[in-house]
C-alpha positions as CSV (number, residue, x, y, z in Angstrom):
1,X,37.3,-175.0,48.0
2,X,36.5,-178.2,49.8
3,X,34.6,-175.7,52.0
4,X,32.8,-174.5,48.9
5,X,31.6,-177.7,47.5
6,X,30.4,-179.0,50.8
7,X,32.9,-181.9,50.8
8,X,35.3,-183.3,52.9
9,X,37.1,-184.4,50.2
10,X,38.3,-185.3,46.7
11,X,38.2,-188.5,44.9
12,X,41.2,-187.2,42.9
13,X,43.2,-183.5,42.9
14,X,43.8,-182.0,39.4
15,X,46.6,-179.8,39.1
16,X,46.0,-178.3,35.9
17,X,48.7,-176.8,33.7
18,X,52.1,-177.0,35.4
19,X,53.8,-173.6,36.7
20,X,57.3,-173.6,35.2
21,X,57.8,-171.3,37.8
22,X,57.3,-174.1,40.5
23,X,59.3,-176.4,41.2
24,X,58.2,-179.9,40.7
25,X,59.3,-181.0,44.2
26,X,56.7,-178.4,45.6
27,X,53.6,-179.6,43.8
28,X,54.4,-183.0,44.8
29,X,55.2,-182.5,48.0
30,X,51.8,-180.6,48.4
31,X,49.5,-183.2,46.6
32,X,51.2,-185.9,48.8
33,X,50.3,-183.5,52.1
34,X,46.8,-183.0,50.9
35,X,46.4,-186.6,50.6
36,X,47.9,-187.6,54.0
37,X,45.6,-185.5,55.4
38,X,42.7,-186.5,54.1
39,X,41.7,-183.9,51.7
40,X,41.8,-186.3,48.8
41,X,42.4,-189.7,47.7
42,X,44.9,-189.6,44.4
43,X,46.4,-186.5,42.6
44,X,46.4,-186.2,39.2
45,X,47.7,-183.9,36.2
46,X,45.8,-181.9,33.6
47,X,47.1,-180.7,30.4
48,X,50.8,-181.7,31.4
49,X,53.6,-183.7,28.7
50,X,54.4,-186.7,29.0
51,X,57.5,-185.6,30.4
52,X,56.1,-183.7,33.4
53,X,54.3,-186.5,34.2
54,X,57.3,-188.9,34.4
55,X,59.7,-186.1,36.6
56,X,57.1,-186.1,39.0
57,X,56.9,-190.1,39.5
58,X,60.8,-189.8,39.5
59,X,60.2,-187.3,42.2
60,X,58.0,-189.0,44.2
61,X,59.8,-192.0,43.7
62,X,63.2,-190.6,44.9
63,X,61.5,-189.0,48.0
64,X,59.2,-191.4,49.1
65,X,56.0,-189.2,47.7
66,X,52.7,-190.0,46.6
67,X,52.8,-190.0,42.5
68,X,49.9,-188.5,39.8
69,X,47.8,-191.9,38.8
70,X,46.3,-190.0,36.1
71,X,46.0,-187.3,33.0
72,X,43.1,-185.4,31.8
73,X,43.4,-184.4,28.5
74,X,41.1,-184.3,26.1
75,X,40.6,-186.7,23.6
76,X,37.9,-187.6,20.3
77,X,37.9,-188.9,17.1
78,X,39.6,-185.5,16.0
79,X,42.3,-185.4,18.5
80,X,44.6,-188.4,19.3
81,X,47.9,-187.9,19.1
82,X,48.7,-187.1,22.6
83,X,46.6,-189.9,23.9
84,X,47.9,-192.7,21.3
85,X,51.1,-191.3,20.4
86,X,52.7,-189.3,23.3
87,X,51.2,-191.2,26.9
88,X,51.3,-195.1,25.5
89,X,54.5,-195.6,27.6
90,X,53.4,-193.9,30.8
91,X,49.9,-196.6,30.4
92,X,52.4,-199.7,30.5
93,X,55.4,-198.6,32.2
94,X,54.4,-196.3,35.5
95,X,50.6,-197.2,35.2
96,X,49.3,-194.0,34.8
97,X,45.8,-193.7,33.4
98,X,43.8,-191.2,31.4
99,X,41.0,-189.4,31.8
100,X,39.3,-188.0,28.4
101,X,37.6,-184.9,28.9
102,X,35.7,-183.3,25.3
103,X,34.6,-186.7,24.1
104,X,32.3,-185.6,22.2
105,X,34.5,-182.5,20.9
106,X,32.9,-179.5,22.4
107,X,29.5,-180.9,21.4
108,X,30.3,-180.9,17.3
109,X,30.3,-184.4,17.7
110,X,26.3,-184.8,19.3
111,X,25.0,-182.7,15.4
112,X,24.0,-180.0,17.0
113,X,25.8,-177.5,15.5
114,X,25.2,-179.5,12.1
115,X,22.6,-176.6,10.9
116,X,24.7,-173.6,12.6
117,X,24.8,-172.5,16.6
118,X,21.9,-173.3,18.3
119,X,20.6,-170.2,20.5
120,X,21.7,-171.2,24.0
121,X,24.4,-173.6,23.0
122,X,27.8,-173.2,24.7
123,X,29.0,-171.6,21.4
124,X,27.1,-168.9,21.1
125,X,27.7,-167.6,24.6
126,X,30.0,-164.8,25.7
127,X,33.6,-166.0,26.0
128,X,32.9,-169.0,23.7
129,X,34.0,-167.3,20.6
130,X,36.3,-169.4,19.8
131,X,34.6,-172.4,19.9
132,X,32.1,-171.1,17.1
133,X,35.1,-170.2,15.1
134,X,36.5,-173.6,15.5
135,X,33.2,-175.2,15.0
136,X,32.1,-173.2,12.0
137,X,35.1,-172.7,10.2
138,X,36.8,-175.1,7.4
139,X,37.7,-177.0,9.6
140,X,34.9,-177.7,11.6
141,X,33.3,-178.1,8.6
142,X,35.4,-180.6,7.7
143,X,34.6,-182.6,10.9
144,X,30.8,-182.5,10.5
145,X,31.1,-184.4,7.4
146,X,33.3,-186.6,9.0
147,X,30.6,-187.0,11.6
148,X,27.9,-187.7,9.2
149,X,29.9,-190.7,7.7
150,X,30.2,-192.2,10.7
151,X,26.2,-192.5,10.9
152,X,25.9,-196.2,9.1
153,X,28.2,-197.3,12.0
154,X,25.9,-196.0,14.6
155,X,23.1,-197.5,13.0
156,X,24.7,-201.0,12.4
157,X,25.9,-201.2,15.8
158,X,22.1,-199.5,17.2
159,X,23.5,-196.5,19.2
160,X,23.1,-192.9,18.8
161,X,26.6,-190.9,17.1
162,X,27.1,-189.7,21.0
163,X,27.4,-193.2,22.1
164,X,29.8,-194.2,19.5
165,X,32.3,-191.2,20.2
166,X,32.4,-192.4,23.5
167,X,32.4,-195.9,23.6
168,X,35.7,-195.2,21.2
169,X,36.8,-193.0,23.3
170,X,36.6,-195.9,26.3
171,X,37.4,-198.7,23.5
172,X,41.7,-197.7,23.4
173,X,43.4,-199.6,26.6
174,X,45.1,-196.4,28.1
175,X,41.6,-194.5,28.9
176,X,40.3,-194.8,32.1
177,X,37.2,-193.0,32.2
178,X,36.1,-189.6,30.1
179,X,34.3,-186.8,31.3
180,X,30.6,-186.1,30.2
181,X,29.1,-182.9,29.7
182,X,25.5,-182.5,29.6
183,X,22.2,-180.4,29.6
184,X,19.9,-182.9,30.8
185,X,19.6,-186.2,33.0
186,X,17.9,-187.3,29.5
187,X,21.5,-186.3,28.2
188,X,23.3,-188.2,30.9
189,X,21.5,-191.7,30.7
190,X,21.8,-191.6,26.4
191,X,25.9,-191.5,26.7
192,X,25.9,-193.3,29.8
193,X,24.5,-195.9,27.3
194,X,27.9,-195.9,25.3
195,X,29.4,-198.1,28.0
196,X,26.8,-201.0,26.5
197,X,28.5,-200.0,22.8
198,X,31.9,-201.1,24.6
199,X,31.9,-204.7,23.4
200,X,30.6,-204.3,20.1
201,X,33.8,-202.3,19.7
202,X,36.0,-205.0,17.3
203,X,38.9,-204.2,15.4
204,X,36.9,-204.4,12.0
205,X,34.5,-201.1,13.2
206,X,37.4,-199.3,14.5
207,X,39.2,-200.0,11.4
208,X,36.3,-198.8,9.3
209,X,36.5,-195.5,11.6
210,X,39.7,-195.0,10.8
211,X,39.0,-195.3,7.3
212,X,36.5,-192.7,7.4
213,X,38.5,-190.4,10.1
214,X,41.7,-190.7,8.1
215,X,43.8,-189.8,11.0
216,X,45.0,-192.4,13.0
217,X,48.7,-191.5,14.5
218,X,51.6,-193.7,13.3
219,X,52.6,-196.2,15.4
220,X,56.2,-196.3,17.1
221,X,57.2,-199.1,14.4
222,X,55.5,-197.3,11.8
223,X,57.2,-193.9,12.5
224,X,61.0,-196.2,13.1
225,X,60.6,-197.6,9.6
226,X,59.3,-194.6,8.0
């Protein structure tokens, strides 16, 4: 792979949705080697529960292994429960960050699917079929008015809607970083931009995106006297 990419190594090593069939010792063991020899820097999960993630710091931790410092999952306005609900203990208790991939939800997010799939867009290739189901159902529906609500934010706070998904995205203490997928370097500079959004994040326009969004998880208190 290395070999491949013309690299001589990884920043990080994703291992993406754990094998029941191996044993957690075994993927440790070989992140930790692929590290020590300089292959990559840090390991980190992708897709895995909460509960993976913490056997294999307890694995690591009872033989003296290299641990995962991070999650990719993905992570918008539409889906938060893993991120806010599932992970908050891992952020504070064995440091381990994530990494939102899908920020801007498979592109439903940037409009341009507002007027039906564009020729060329990822949903209207082969494969993607179920993407332009989930985009142009009820559902997705749904979302896109969602989305369009969320336009006077963007304009009081003088970013594009891309830029606010993200700079929400980056805004909740236990994100690290979020992957950005794009067409363009035109692309790439506009959401880069959402990192300038960042501190014109207060509380009062999250809480007015939660209004809109109407699906912020419980918290732990909530759900222990509910």
């Amino acid at each position: 792979s290395l070999r491949r990419l013309q690299l001589d190594y990884v920043d990080i090593l994703f291992v993406c949705h754990k094998d029941i069939k191996i044993q957690m010792e075994e993927i440790v063991r070989a992140a930790t080697y692929l590290i020590n020899i300089g292959k990559a820097h840090y390991w980190g999960t992708t897709r895995w529960t909460a509960m993976e993630i913490l056997e294999a710091h307890s694995v690591a931790r009872q033989l003296c292994l290299i641990p995962p410092t991070c999650e990719q999952t993905e992570y918008h306005l539409f889906r938060r429960e893993k991120v806010e609900m599932r992970l908050p203990e891992m952020y504070h208790k064995i440091g381990v960050g994530v990494i939102a991939w899908s920020p801007l939800a498979c592109g439903l997010i940037s409009g341009k699917y507002q007027d039906g799939v564009p020729e060329n867009s990822r949903a209207s290739l082969k494969g993607f079929e179920w993407l332009k189901e989930r985009i142009m159902g009820a559902e997705g529906r749904r979302r896109q008015e969602k989305i369009m609500e969320l336009q006077p934010i963007a304009e009081q706070l003088s970013c594009t809607l891309c830029q606010l998904a993200i700079a929400w995205c980056l805004r909740y203490d236990g994100v690290s970083s979020a992957l950005l997928g794009v067409s363009n370097v035109t692309q790439l500079h506009e959401n880069l931009r959402a990192v300038q959004v960042l501190s014109r994040m207060t509380p009062e326009i999250i809480e007015a995106m939660d209004n809109i969004l109407g699906n912020k998880p419980p918290s732990r208190w909530e759900m222990k006297t509910s």
